[in-house]
N, C-alpha and C positions, 0 to 999 in steps of 0.2 A: 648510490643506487642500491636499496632493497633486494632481495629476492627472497619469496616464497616458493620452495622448492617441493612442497608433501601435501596430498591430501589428507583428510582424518578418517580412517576406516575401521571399525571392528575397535575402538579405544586407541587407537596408535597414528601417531604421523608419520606416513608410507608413502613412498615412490609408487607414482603413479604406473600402470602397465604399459606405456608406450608416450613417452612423457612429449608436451607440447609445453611452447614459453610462449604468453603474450606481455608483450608490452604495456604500462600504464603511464597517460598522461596527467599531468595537473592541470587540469583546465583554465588555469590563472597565470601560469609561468607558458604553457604549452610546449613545457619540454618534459620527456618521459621523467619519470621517479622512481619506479619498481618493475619490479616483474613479477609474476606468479606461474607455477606450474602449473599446463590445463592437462586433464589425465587421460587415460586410453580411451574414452569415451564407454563402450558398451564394457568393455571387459571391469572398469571398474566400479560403474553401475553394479553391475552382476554381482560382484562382491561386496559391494556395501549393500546391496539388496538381500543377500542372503546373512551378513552379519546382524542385523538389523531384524530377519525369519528365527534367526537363532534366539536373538534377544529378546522378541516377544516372548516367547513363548515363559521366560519369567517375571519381565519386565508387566507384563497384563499383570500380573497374580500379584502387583506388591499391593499395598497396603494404601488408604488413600489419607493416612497420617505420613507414610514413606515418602509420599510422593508432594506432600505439601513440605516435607522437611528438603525433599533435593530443590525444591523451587527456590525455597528459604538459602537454602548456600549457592544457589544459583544465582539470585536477587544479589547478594554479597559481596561476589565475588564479581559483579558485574558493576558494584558501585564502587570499586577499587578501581576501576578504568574507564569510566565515563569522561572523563578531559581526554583519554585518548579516543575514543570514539569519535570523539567532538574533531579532533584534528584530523584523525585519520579522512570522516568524510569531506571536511575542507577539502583535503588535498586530491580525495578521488573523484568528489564530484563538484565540487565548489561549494560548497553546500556552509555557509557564513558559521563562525563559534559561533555569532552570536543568538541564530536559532537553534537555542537550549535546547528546545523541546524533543527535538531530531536523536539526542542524546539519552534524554531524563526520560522521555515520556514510556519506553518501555519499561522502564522501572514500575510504572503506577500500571499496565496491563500484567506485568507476571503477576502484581499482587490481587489483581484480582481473578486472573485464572488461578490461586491459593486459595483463596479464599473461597471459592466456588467448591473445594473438593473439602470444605464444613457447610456448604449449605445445599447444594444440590442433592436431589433424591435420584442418584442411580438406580433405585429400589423403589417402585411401586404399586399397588394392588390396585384392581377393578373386579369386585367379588372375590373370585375363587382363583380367581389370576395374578399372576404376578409378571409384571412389566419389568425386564432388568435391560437397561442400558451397559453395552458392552466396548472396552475398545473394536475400534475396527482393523487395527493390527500396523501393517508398515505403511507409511505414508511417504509420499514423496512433492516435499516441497521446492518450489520454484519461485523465487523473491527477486523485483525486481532495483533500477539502480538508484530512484530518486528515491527512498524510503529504505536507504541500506542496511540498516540498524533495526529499525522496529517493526517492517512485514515481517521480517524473518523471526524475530523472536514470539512475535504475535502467534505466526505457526505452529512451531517447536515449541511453544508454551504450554500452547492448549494440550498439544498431540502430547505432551510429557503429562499434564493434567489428567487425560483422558487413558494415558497407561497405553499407547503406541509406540511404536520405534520408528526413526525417519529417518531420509534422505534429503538435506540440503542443497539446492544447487543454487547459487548467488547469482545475479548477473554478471556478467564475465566485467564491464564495467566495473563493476564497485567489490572485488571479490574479497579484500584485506579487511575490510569489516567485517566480513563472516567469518576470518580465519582467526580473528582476536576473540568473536562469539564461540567457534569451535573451543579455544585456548579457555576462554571462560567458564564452558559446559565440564572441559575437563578438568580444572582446577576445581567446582564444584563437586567430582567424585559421580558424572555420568555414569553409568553401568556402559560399560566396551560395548558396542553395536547400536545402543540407542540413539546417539547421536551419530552422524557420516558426516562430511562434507567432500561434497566432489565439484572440482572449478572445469568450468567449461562452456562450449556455445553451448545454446538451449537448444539449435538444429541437432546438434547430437549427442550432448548430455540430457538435455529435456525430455528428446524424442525417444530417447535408450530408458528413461522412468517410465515415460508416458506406456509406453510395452511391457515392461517387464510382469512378466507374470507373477514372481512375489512381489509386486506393488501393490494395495488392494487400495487406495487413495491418494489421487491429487492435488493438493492446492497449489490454484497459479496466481498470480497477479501481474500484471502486466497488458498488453496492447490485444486488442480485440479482435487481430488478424491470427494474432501467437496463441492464442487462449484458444479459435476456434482450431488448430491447429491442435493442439495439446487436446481439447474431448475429442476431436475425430480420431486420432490414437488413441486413448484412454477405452472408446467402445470398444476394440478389439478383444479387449481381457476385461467389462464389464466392469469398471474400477468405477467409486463414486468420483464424482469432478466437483470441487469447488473454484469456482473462478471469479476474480475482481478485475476488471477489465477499463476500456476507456470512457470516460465521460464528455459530455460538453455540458456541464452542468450550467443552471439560470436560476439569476437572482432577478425576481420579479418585485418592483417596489410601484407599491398601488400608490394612488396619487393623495390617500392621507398619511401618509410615512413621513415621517424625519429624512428629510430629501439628503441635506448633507451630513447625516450620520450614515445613510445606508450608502451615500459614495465611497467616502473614507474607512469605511468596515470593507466595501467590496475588494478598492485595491490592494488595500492591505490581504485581503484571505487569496484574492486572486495573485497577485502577484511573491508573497511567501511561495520560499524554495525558487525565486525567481519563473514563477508559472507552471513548473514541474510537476504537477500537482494531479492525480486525477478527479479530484473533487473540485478544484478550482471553479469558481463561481466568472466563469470567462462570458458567459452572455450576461448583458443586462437589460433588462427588459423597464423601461422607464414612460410615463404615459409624453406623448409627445409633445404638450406643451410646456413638460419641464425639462426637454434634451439641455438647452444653453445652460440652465439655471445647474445642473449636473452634471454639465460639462466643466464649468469652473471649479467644483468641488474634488471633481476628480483630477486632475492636471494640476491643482496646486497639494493635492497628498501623492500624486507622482515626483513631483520636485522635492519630496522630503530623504527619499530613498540617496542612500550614498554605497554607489558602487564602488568596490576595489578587490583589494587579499579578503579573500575568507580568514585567513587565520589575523585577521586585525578584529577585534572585539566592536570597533566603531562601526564595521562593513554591513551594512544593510542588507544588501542584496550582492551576489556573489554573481560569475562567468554560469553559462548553461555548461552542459558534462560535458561534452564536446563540439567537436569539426562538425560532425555530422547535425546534431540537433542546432548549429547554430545556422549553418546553410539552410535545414528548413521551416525553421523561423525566420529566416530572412524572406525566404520562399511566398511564405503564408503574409508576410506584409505588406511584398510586393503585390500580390493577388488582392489583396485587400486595396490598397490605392489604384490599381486598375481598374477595377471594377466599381470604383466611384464612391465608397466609403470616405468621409471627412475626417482626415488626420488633425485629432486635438493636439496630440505629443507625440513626443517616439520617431516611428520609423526606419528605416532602413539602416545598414553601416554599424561602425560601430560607435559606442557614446564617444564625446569629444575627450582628450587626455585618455583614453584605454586603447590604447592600439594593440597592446598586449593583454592577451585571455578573449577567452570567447563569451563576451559580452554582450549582448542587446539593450537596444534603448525599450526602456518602459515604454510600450505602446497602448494609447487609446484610439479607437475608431467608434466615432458618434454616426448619426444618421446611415446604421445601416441595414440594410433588408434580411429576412428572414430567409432568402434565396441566394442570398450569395456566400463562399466558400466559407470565408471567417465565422460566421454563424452558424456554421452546417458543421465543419471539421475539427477534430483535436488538435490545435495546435501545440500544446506543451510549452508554453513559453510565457512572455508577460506581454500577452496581448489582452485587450478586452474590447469585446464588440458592445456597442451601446447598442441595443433595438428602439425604438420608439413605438409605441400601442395607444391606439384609439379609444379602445373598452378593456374592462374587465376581461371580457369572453375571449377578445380576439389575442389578448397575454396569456391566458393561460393554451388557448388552443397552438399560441408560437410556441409556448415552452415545453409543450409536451409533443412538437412536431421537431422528432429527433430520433434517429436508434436508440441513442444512451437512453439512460434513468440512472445513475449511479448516485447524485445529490440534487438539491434543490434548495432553495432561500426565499421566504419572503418577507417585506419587510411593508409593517401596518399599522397605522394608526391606529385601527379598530382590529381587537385582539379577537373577536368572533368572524369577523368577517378574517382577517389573516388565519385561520386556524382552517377556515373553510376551504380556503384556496389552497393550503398546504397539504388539503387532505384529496386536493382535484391534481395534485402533482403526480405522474406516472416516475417517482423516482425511489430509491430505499432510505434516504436519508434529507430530510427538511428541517431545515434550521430558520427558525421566526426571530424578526428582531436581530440577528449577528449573536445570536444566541448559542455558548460554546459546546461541541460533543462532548459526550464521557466516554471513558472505556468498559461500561459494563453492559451499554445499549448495543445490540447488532449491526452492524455495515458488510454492504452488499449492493446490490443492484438491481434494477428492473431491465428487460430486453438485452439489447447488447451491449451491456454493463454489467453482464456476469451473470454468476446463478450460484446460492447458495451464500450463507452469511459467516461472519468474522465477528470475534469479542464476545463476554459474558457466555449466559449461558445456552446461549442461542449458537453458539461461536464454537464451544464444546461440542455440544451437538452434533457438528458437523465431523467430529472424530470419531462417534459413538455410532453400534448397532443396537435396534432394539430386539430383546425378547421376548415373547410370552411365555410363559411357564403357568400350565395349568392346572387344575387341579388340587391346589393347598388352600382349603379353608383356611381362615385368620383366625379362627379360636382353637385352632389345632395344631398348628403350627406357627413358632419362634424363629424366625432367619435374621440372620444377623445381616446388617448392611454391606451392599455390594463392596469389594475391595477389588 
């Protein structure tokens, strides 16, 4: 048994003010493995708030070569520990070695918030004006469990990009990822205050940033209850909010598509991370005289997946985080065969030989209505609802009848008419064809799937103030670029 006993404050690993221990389970064995210390909640907000006031005020002034050189030993010192990353989220969240990506893929985002501080114009003119983009100062990040490793670096990359000081707070879930990222930031040579980490609930570590008055920004990600939660606190002290929030994303596949490419692409997207996913493409929207012919494609690339140990390289698909998330995906399945949806696979219980970890069976439901629960709600899990659609019209108007807007998919024979329908999507992110993202394009949300975006320079952005400064002719005056 592990234990994490310090938070990281002001450069130093410190005893929290009023120390709390939670327990961590491994969702595969479902007996504890660690512990970590959760801290006095407001009192040491307060002081990583003001460590961090302190640090700005030189941290803004470096240099935006300084700042691409700490990213560079950042980068470095974090590809020395990438196989532990890999294991550590096996063990906190189930989360299989064998999706790499969950490990490596922050690596390819620091380099390109680097590379953004050689290409972006902090500095620009409109006549007589000069437009400077500025940090916006202490930030306070809030990163949730299924994305342990790279929301949080995503945040703290930019906000170090952008010449901010922050406040980490991890999901109390998955907290030992962030304390190896703390260990990494220091081993890089962080400047004392730019980096914090403070482990705790979001009810009262969250809600103690969300107030503080040296916070001037938040980014959260997480559930769409928690986030409105976090901006109704945020207005009180006026702070900007970024927030990525929950989806029920739809992959709409018109009836001249690659029928059984766009199955075997959907499960596969849908069901990685074992459905954890806020992007998951969990509706499918298929025209109704190809449900059967789609139903076979999917249910024999359900049968590929090989659950067990995360930490086995062979394991496909790994246990959900916990007790909790597996109750309400069982919940939402039951609700689903209630309610008269056609069970192709899956279902209830746990798969056959795993009595141990908190597993689900890959679930499909074909023939089901655009009114009922499974199509309407985030389930977080590896369900997928199959829709059946009549027309063009009546697909798109189900796929855009939802709170969310976080993603979207279509998949087309005809690359004009697909381009058309991706662009009638009320969502921030449409992928045609299972066509892969990058990290230098923005992610974000429509409605309640957040506000404000992540990644490239759209993603900076979101760290930065702008100014005008008026008054300097360009044949008069020489300024050197913003630092």
């Amino acid at each position: 048994m592990r234990h994490y006993g310090n938070l990281y404050i002001d450069g130093r690993w410190q005893e929290p003010a009023k120390a709390g221990q939670k327990l961590l389970t491994d969702p595969y064995t479902e007996t504890p493995f660690a512990s970590v210390t959760t801290g006095g909640m407001a009192a040491d907000v307060d002081k990583a708030a003001l460590a961090a006031r302190r640090a700005f005020e030189t941290f803004s002034r470096t240099s935006l070569e300084e700042r691409a050189a700490l990213i560079d030993r950042i980068i470095a010192a974090y590809e020395e520990r990438v196989d532990e990353f890999a294991d550590v989220m096996a063990q906190e969240v189930g989360i299989p070695v064998s999706a790499r990506a969950q490990a490596t893929g922050p690596i390819g985002h620091m380099k390109v918030a680097r590379d953004l501080l050689r290409t972006y114009h902090f500095e620009s003119r409109l006549g007589d004006t000069i437009i400077r983009r500025e940090p916006i100062g202490v930030c306070a990040l809030i990163s949730p469990w299924n994305w342990p490793v790279q929301t949080p670096v995503i945040k703290a990359i930019y906000g170090i990009a952008a010449g901010c000081t922050q406040l980490l707070k991890p999901s109390d879930a998955s907290p030992i990822s962030s304390v190896i990222l703390a260990e990494v930031f220091e081993k890089a040579g962080v400047p004392a205050g730019v980096f914090n980490l403070i482990i705790g609930r979001g009810s009262e570590v969250g809600a103690a940033m969300s107030i503080h008055p040296e916070v001037d920004m938040i980014s959260f990600t997480g559930s769409t209850s928690a986030g409105a939660r976090v901006g109704e606190a945020a207005a009180q002290t006026i702070k900007r909010v970024s927030l990525e929030l929950g989806g029920k994303s739809a992959n709409i596949v018109l009836k001249d598509a690659d029928l059984e490419k766009a199955a075997r692409w959907n499960i596969q997207r849908c069901f990685f991370n074992a459905g954890q996913s806020c992007h998951a493409p969990s509706r499918m929207l298929v025209h109704e005289s190809q449900i059967d012919e789609v139903s076979n494609y999917l249910v024999d690339e359900v049968s590929k997946y090989k659950l067990g140990d995360p930490r086995d390289p062979a394991t496909t698909m790994g246990p959900v985080v916990n007790q909790s998330q597996y109750d309400s995906i069982q919940r939402y399945i039951q609700i689903g065969i209630d309610e008269g949806a056609r069970l192709a696979c899956g279902g209830t219980g746990k798969p056959e030989s795993r009595n141990q970890g908190y597993f689900v069976k890959p679930t499909v439901f074909t023939h089901v209505t655009p009114e009922m629960t499974i199509a309407k709600e985030e389930i977080f899990g590896p369900v997928l609802a199959v829709i059946p659609y009549s027309s063009e019209e009546q697909a798109l108007e189900i796929a855009n009848d939802s709170p969310y807007g976080l993603g979207g998919y279509v998949f087309a024979g005809d690359r004009k008419r697909g381009y058309e329908f991706a662009a009638g999507l009320r969502a921030g992110r449409i992928c045609f064809n299972g066509a892969a993202t990058n990290s230098v394009t923005p992610m974000g949300g429509y409605k309640q799937s957040g506000i404000g975006r992540s990644m490239g320079s759209v993603g900076l952005e979101e760290y930065l103030e702008t100014k005008s400064v008026y008054g300097f002719e360009e044949e008069a005056t020489s300024l050197p670029e913003f630092a």
